[in-house]
N, C-alpha and C positions, 0 to 999 in steps of 0.2 A: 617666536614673537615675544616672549618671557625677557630672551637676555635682550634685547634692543628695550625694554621698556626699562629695565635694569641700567642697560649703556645709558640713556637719557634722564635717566637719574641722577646716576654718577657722575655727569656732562655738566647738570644743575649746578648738581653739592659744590664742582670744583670751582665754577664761573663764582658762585656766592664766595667760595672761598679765596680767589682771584680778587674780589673786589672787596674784600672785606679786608688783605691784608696790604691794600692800596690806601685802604681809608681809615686813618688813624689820628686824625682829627676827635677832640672832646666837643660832644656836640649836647648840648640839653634838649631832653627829651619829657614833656608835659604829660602826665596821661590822667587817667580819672581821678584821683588822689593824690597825687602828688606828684611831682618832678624832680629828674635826676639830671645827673651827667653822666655821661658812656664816651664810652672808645665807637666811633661810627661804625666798626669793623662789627665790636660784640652787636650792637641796636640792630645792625643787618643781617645778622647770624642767628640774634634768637627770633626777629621776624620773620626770618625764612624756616626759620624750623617749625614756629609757632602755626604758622601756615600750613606748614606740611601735615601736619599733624590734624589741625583742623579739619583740612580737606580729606584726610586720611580719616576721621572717624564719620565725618559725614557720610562721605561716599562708599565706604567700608560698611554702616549700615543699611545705603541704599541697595546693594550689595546683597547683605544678606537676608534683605527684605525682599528681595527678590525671587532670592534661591529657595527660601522658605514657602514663597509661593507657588512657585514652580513647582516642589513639592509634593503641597496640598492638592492642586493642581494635577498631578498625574497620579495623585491616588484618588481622588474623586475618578478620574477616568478610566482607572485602573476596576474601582467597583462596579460601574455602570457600564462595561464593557460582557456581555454574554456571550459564552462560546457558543459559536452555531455549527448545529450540526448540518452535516453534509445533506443535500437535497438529492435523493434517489430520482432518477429517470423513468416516467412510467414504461413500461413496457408495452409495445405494443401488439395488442390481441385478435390482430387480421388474421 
């Protein structure tokens, strides 16, 4: 499951890469503070990485927020768990 998630990745990187070295057009780009001009290729290359990355720290600590509680989670159950002893049969005294 690992390397397909790996292949689909790499499938991303290249198509961005495919279209970025299609579009080489100077294109002005306005953001909060000021405005530039870019090669369309770069604008699309660091919004795909920027992307990546965001989603990648988002869900990376949804992630570990998870695992962290799973965790806590199985050591809570882990205490509250007593070993039972086995229950002897009574014998019977007919």
């Amino acid at each position: 499951m690992k390397i397909i998630k790996i292949i689909v990745l790499l499938a991303l990187f290249l198509i961005a890469l495919a279209l970025g070295a299609q579009n080489q057009a100077i294109v002005t780009f306005n953001y909060l503070l000021a405005q530039g001009e870019f090669h369309l290729s770069t604008l699309l290359g660091g919004v795909f990485v920027t992307g990546f990355l965001v989603a990648w720290i988002l869900f990376g600590g949804l992630y570990l927020k998870a695992k962290l509680e799973i965790r806590k989670l199985n050591r809570k159950i882990a205490k509250q768990v007593v070993p039972q002893t086995p229950i002897k049969p009574k014998a019977n005294l007919e």
